[in-house]
KETORGU-322948 format. One record per residue (C-alpha): x, y, z; residue in one letter. Coordinates in steps of 0.25 Angstrom, whole numbers, plus 5000, padded with zeros to 4 digits. Each point is the difference from the previous one (the first is absolute). Example, Ala and Ser with C-alpha at 12.3 -4.5 7.8 and 13.67 -1.06 7.14 Angstrom:
! KETORGU-322948
504949825031A;500650144998S;
This chain:
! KETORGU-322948
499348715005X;498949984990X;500349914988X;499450074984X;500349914988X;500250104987X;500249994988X;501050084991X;500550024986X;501049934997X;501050134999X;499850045014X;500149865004X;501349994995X;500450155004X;499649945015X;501049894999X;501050074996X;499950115011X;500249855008X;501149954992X;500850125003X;499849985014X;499450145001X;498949925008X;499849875004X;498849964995X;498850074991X;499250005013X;500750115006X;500550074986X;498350004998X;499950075014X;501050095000X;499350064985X;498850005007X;500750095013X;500650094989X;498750034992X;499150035014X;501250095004X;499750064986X;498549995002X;500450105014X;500750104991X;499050004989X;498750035010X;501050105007X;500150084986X;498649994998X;499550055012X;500850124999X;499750014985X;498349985005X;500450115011X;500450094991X;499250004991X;498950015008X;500750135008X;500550044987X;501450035006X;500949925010X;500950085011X;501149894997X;501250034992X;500449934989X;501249965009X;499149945013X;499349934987X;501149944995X;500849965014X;498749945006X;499949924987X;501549955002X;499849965013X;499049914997X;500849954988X;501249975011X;498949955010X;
């Protein structure tokens, strides 16, 4: 696994070890990663909605219903 070295305001360092404290995770290593995990799953939806924003835009109507829309944006939500 490759080592960083970051630096960080002191709120967030705090907020980190707290999360620690609480034993919601056993070190800021992981807590660090697991953020990280969580915004590129974002990232996934985010490029998904733009695509189909670019798409329609560019066809000037989509054939999906706001419904589709809406539970293909939930299931990446719930991965």
């Amino acid at each position: 696994m490759a080592r960083q070295s970051i630096s960080l305001t002191k709120p967030n360092d705090e907020w980190l070890k707290n999360q620690v404290d609480k034993k919601e995770y056993s070190s800021k290593s992981e807590l660090v990663n697991d953020l990280i995990r969580q915004a590129r799953k974002q990232q996934i939806q985010i490029d998904w909605i733009n695509a189909k924003l670019e798409a329609a835009e560019n066809s000037g109507f989509t054939n999906d219903r706001k419904e589709q829309i809406l539970n293909r944006s939930k299931s990446l939500l719930n991965g």
